[in-house]
Structure formats: C-alpha cells, structure tokens
DODRENBA-612790 format. One record per residue (C-alpha): x, y, z; residue in three letters. Coordinates in steps of 0.05 Angstrom, whole numbers, plus 5000, padded with zeros to 4 digits. Layout:
BEGIN
XYZALA/...
This chain:
BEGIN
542693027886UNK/537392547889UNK/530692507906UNK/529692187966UNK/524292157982UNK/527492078028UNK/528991828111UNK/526591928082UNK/523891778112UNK/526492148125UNK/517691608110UNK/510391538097UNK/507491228030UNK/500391238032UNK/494990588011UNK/488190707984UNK/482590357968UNK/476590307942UNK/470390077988UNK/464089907976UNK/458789718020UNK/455989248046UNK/461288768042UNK/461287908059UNK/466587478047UNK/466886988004UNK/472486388006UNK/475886217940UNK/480485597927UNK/485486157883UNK/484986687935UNK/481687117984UNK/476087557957UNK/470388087982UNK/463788127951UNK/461588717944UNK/453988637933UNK/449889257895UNK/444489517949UNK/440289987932UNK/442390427995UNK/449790327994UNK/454290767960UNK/461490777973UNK/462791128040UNK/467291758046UNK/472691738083UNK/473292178150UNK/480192368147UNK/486892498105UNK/484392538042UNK/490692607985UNK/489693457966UNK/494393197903UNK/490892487884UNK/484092487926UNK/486391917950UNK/484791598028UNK/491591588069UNK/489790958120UNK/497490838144UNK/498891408186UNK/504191138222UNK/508391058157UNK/514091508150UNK/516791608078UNK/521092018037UNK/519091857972UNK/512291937936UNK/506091827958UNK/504991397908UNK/497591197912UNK/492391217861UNK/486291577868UNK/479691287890UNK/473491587851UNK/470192057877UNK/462691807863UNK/461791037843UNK/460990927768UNK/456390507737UNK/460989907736UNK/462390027808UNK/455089917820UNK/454089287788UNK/455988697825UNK/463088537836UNK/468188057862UNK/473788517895UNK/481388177905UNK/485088267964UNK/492488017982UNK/493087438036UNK/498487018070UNK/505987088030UNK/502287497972UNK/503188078011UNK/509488398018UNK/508088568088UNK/508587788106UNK/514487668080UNK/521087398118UNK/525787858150UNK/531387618101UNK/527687678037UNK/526088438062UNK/532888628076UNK/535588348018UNK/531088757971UNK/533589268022UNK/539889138006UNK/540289197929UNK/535689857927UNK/540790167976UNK/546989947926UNK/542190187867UNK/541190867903UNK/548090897920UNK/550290817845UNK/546891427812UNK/549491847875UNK/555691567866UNK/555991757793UNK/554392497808UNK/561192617839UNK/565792107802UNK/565592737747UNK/569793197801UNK/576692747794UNK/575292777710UNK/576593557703UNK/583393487681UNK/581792927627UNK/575993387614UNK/580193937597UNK/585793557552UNK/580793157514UNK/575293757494UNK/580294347510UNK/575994707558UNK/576795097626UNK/575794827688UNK/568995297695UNK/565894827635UNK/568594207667UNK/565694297739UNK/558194297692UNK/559493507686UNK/557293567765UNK/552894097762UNK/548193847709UNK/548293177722UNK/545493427797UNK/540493877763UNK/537593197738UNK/536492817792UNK/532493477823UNK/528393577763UNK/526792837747UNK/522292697805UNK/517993177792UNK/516392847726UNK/518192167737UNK/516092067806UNK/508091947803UNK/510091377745UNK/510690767801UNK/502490977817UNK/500690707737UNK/506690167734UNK/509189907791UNK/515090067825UNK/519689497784UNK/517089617726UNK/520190367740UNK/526990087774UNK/528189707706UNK/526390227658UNK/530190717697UNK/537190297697UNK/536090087634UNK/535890737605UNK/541890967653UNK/546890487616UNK/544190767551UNK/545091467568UNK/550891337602UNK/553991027525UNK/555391727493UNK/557492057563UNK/563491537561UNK/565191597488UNK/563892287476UNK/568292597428UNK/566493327453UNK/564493677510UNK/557193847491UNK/554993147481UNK/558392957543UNK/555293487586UNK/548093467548UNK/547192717571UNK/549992817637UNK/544093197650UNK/540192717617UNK/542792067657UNK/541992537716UNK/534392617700UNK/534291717688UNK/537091567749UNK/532191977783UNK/526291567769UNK/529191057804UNK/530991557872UNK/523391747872UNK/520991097871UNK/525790697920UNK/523790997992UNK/516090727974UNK/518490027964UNK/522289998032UNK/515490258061UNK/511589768020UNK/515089208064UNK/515289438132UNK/509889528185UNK/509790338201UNK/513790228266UNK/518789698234UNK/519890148174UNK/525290578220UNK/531790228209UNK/530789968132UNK/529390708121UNK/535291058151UNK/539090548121UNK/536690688054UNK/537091468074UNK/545091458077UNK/545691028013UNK/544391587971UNK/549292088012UNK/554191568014UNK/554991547945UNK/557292127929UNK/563092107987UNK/565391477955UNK/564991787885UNK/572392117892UNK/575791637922UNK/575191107866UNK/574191577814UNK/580891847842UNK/584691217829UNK/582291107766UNK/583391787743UNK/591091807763UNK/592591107730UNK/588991127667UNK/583691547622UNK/577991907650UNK/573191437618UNK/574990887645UNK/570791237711UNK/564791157666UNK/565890437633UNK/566190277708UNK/559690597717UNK/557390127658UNK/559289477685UNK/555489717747UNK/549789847719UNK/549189217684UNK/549888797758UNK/545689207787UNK/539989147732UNK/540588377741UNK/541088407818UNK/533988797812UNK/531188267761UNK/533187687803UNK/532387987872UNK/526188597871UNK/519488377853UNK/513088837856UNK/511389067923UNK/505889607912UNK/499989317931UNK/495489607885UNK/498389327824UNK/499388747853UNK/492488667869UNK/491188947792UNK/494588377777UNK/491487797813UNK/485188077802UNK/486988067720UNK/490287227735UNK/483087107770UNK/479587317712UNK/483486947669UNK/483186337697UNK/475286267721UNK/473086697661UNK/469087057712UNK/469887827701UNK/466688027763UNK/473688037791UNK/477288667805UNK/481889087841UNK/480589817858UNK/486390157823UNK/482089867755UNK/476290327781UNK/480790967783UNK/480091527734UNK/486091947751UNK/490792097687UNK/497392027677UNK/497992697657UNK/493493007711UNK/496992627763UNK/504292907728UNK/502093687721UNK/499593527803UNK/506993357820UNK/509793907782UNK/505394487813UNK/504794177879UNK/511494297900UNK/512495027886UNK/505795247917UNK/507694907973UNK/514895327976UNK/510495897965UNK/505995848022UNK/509395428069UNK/514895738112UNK/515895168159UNK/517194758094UNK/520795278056UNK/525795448118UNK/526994658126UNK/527894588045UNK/532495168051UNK/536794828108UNK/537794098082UNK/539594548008UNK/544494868040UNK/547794238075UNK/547693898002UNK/550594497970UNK/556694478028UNK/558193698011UNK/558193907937UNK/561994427943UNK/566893947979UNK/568093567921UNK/572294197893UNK/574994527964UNK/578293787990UNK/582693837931UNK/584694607943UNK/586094508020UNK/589793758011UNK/592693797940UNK/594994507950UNK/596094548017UNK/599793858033UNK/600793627964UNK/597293047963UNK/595892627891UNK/589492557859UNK/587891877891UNK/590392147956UNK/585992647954UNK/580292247940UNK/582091848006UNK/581092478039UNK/573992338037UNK/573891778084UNK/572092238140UNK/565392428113UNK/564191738094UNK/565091508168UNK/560592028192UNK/554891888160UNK/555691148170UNK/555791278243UNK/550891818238UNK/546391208207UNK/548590788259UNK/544391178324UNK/538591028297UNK/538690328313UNK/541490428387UNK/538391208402UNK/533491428352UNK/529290878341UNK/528590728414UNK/526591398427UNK/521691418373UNK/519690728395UNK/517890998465UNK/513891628428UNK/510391088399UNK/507790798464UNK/506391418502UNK/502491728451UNK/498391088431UNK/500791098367UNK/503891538314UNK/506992098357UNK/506492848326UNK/510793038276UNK/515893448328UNK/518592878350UNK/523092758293UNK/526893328302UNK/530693108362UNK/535792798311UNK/535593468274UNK/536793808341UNK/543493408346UNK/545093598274UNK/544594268283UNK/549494328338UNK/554193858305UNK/554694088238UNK/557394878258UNK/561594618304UNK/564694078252UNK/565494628198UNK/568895108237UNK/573794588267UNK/575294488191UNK/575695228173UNK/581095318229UNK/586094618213UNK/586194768137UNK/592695118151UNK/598494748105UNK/602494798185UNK/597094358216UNK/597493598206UNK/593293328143UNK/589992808189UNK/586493438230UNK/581493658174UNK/579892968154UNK/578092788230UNK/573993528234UNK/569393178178UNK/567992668220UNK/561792968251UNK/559293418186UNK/558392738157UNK/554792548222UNK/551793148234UNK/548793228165UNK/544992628162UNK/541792668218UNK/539193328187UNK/536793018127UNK/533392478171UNK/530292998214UNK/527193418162UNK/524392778111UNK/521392518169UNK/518593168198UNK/515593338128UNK/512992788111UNK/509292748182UNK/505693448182UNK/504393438105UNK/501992768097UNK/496292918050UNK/500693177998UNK/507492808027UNK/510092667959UNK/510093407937UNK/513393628008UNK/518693207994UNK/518993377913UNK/519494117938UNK/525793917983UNK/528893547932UNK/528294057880UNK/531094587918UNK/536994197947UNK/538993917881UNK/538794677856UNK/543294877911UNK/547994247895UNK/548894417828UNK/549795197844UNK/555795107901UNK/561494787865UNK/560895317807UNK/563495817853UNK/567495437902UNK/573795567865UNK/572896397864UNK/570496337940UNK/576995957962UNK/581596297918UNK/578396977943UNK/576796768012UNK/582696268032UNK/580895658055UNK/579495878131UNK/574996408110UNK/570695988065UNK/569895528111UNK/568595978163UNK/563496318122UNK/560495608107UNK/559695488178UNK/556096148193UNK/552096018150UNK/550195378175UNK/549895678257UNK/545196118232UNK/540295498212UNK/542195148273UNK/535595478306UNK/530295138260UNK/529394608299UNK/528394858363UNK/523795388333UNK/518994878301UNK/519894498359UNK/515694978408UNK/511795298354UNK/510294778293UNK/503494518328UNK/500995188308UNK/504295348247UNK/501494708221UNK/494094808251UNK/494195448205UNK/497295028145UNK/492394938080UNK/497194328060UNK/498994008136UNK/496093308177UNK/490393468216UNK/490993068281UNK/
C-alpha cells in the first residue's frame, strides 16, 4: 500500500538552509530580507549536528515527526563564487509562512490531503469485489484476477522510491497535481480495457501515480504545524490511507452486485476529478524553500535587483543524484539495520494480514453464512471502526503522554517513547486475530467475527503509528529512506498475501489460517518491548541513527 511516510509520522520533515555570515538586517517595503555582506573572513559556517547522510543537508527541526520524505534540498558544501559576492537573501514573514497560518485554513488542507490519500488506498482494494466481472469479461481464473490487487500495491511501494525526492525540485503541489492528474489518465484504459493485460499493466502503473502523491503528503502536514502541534493532523492523516482500503469493499461491493465492474472505476474517475479541483482551490505550496525560491524570483522581478535570492537557488544537488540516493538508501539501510529491518518486517506483516482480508472475509461470510457480495463488503465495518478509534487515542491518551515527554525531557523526548502506542498494538492485535480465528465457525453468530475485528483495526494502527514515528526519530538524518525502506517492504508483503490466501484457507480452514496469522503476529508482539530497553544502544552503534 502506500507510502506513508507515514504517522507517519508516524513525522519529521527536515528544513535547511543556507547561512552566510555575518548577517544584518535590512527592512524592505515588499518583504523581509537578510544581507549577507562578503567579508573577507566569513565563510559559511558548518553545522554541528544532523547533517542529511542522503542530501548533506542541515536537519534544524528536531522535534518534527514525519513519515514521509525528508524532503530538503541540499546546502553546498563550500560557498561558490556567487555565494561570495554580495547578496540579498529572502526569508518568509507574517501570513507568508505556512507556519502562521489559521487553525482552519490548516485543517482544511488537512482535510483534502487525508480524502486524497484515502482515494488511491481506497482504489487498491475496490479491485477485490471485481474478480467475478474480471473473470466473465477477459475469461481468466481467479489467480490472474487477484493481480488487479497485487500489482496495483506493488506500485504504490515502488513509486516512492522514485517519485518521492521530486517535491525537493518542485514543490509539493506542483507534485499533488501532476500525480492526480496522471491518476485519471491511467486510470482511462484500466476502466475500458478490453483485455486483461492492459487492465492489469496500468493497474500497476496508476499504482506507481498515485504514489507520488502518498510520498509527498505527510511533509505538507509537517510543513504547517509547529513540531509539538504536528501530533493530531498527523495521526489523522496516518489512518486516511488505512482507511481506504477498508472502505474499498464495501462500495465496491454494492456496485459490483448491481451493475458492471467498471462502473467501480468510472467512480474512481469522477473522484479523481473533485479531488484534483479540491487541491487546486484548497492546497497551495507549503515547502518553504520553494516558496522562498519564489519570492526571492517576484523580488527580482519587481526591483530589477538580482542580488535577491533564496538558498535552494544556491544548491547543486541533481535530480538524478538525489533519485539514485533514494533508491540505494533504503536497501542498505535493510541491510545493516536490524532495529529497522525487524520493525519493517512487523508493520509488512500487519499490511499483508489486512490484504489478505480482502480475500478471507468473503470465504468465512460468503461461504460460511452466505452473505451477498455487498453484504460482504459491509463486513468490513469492523476494521473500519477500529482504526477510527485506534486514531481517536491520540487526541485523549497519546498526545498527552507525548505532550508530558515533551516537558520532562526539555524538549524532543528520545525516540523510545513512541512505542508505548506500539506496546498496546502488540498485545491487541494477537489477541484480536485469534478471537477471529476461533468465531469463524458457520455455528457462531456472523456479528462475532465482525466485532473480533474491532481491535485488529485498532490494534494495527497504533502499530503503524508506533513504528513511523519511532523510525523517523532515531534515523532522522536519512528519515526519508527509513521510511522508503518500510514502505517498500510492506507494500511487497501486501501484494504477496492475497495470492495465496485462497490455497491457505482452502488448505488450512478458516480457524487455522487465522490461527496461524495470529502466531505469527504473537511472535512480533515482543519488538517493542525489546527496543524499548535496548534501542539507546542499538542506535549509539547505528552508522545511519540520531545522535543525541
């Protein structure tokens, strides 16, 4: 599924800039300036601490969790000729910064990147109530069918590690439009198709669009919150994307049982389109450094005085270095890291188990009590509630508590804080699963499983909260890669699960998969509690991990 970068957080986004000293100010009747004068004895200074491993770039807002890219340019690493010269350098002041903003305008750009997340999540799972049009239309098995899932999942894990750094050159609405735009054109020939290999080709394809836009969302949230406001937006934009694909079946089930399968994607369509205009009309640019690119290129416009500039002009990073960074990045730190790779492995497995859902709700309630396919779909409701409530405690238990780690440590606590929440998932989500395994009996009442879902929903997102956060914290220099790797593998493990759901259930029997499901998941439950009591020194011995 998605790249979320994140909860995440499940979430930090890094700001640099380039300094030069010394520095006066300078009042302007346009804006706010510094003039940075050329001494002879004043090159830029280095900074002390967090340096970007990926970008070289100077991480100043520690206290910023994020689950998306660290999408910062890089400073240079000696000043270049032009940097020497005299020069006026822009800076942001009053409502031109994001930051200063009101409440309402925040949480309404809030509000349509959660519906825009929500949308390409959503469209992963619609594809599970189309197998049977599938099948009648191109004439082939339900194995082919269950790809439409699979490979449009496989896209949204390998499109971040691509698409992601694009935000750092272009802005972050620039990449929101781009991406949707070129989601309703991909999402043209999945809809008309006339066989299954175009169908299934650009599923993977929309799959990889749509991704752009899940790498790229977290950072705006953090873009227009302080570090210890950013909580609540966050989580709230953390269950958008796992929400989506809950609600997937249940409309897709109605519309599948009363008319053609593609009606489920000419839905999609007419989404697609609102939600492109919602993001026109509603999301401007919130990355500071093109906005300050920006005001510093209106400035020089205007006074025809080219001394004006921002620093993300100065930068010398390519697009391509920056790209071959994300993709390399992310591995080696799977490689290398087991703290990261045991955590990736965890939240992979949880996304694999909700995928995997998508084809074991209709074995246990279709086969086992009969149910339609629009019944079934309702079936989903309990997950649905579960991760809204799960969302829910961090307003009324998790912030607070991260609120008062705030205060007794002075500021940013450590990293192991976060994974209270994942301490609470990890007893919940065994203990949900095998309440499942042992109702799926066609004797016990319907209503039993549905309620036993109840806290894997729950459960699960406070995982996923727990281990955005907790990455993001103790890998901070190379944040956006952390959270790549974790999006790559869990999107691999998505895709993987529903191809053999089928075979496991029909083997298995719907108590023993879902027994085995939730062994598998007990033995996970420990993570936390390990990294806990030993992840201070794990990360003091980590190449890629914060230094306090």
């Amino acid at each position: 599924m998605e790249h979320i970068s994140a909860i995440s957080t499940p979430s930090a986004s890094a700001s640099a800039s380039t300094q030069a000293l010394p520095q006066t100010s300078t009042a302007s009747s346009r804006s706010s300036v510094t003039l940075a004068v050329n001494a002879d004895a004043a090159p830029l200074p280095r900074a002390s601490k967090d340096v970007d491993l990926e970008k070289g770039c100077i991480d100043k807002d520690l206290g910023r969790p994020s689950q998306t890219k660290v999408d910062v340019p890089a400073v240079l690493d000696a000043p270049s000729k032009e940097m020497e010269k005299d020069g006026i350098e822009v800076t942001l002041e009053g409502m031109e910064d994001p930051l200063n903003w009101t409440l309402f305008r925040k949480w309404l750009i809030v509000f349509v990147i959660c519906t825009g997340g929500f949308c390409v999540t959503f469209t992963s799972s619609v594809g599970g109530s189309t197998y049977g049009g599938l099948e009648d239309s191109f004439g082939i098995s339900m194995e082919v069918a269950i790809l439409t899932i699979s490979l449009y999942i496989e896209g949204l894990g390998v499109g971040p590690l691509l698409l992601g750094p694009m935000s750092e050159f272009f802005g972050r609405n620039n990449v929101y439009l781009i991406s949707f735009i070129w989601f309703f054109l991909l999402n043209l020939p999945v809809a008309f198709a006339n066989n299954a290999p175009v169908h299934l080709i650009f599923r993977f394809i929309t799959g990889f669009s749509g991704a752009a836009f899940m790498s790229v969302a977290g950072g705006t949230i953090s873009d227009l919150f302080e570090p210890r406001e950013v909580g609540h937006p966050m989580a709230v934009y953390t269950a958008s994307p796992f929400l989506g694909p809950v609600v997937g079946p249940l409309v897709a089930g109605f519309i599948n049982q009363n008319t053609n399968w593609r009606w489920t994607y000419y839905v999609i369509l007419i989404w697609i389109v609102v939600q492109t205009v919602m993001m026109i009309v509603l999301v401007p640019e919130t990355y500071k450094p093109v906005l300050l690119k920006r005001k510093a290129q209106k400035l020089r416009k205007e006074t025809g005085d080219d001394r004006y500039f921002a620093p993300m002009e100065k930068s010398k990073m390519s697009i391509l270095r920056t790209v071959a960074a994300s993709c390399y990045t992310p591995f080696n730190i799977i490689l290398h890291e087991p703290m990261a790779f045991l955590l990736n492995l965890w939240t992979s497995l949880l996304l694999g188990i909700l995928y995997l859902f998508f084809n074991a709700f209709p074995i246990v309630f279709r086969g086992g009590h009969g149910f339609s396919l629009q019944e079934s779909g309702l079936t989903f409701i309990g997950l649905g509630i579960g991760i809204v409530f799960g969302t829910s405690t961090q307003f009324y238990i998790w912030g607070p508590i991260n609120q008062r780690a705030w205060k007794s440590h002075g500021g940013p606590p450590p990293p192991e804080v976060h994974l209270y929440i994942g301490m609470a998932g990890a007893i919940t989500v065994p203990i949900s699963l095998f309440w499942f395994a042992f109702t799926t009996y066609p004797s016990v009442h319907w209503i039993v499983p549905i309620v036993a879902s109840v806290p894997f929903g729950c459960g699960a997102i406070w995982v996923f909260t727990s281990v955005f956060t907790f990455l993001v914290t103790s890998y901070r220099p190379v944040a956006a890669s952390a959270l790549a790797s974790n999006s790559f593998m869990r999107s691999a493990f998505a895709a993987i699960f529903p191809l053999f759901s089928t075979y496991m259930y029909g083997r298995l029997g719907t108590v023993g998969a879902s027994a085995l499901l939730a062994g598998l998941t007990t033995l996970m439950a420990p993570l936390p509690f390990i990294f806990f009591k030993y992840g201070p020194a794990l990360r003091a011995r980590s190449k890629f991990s914060h230094k306090e």
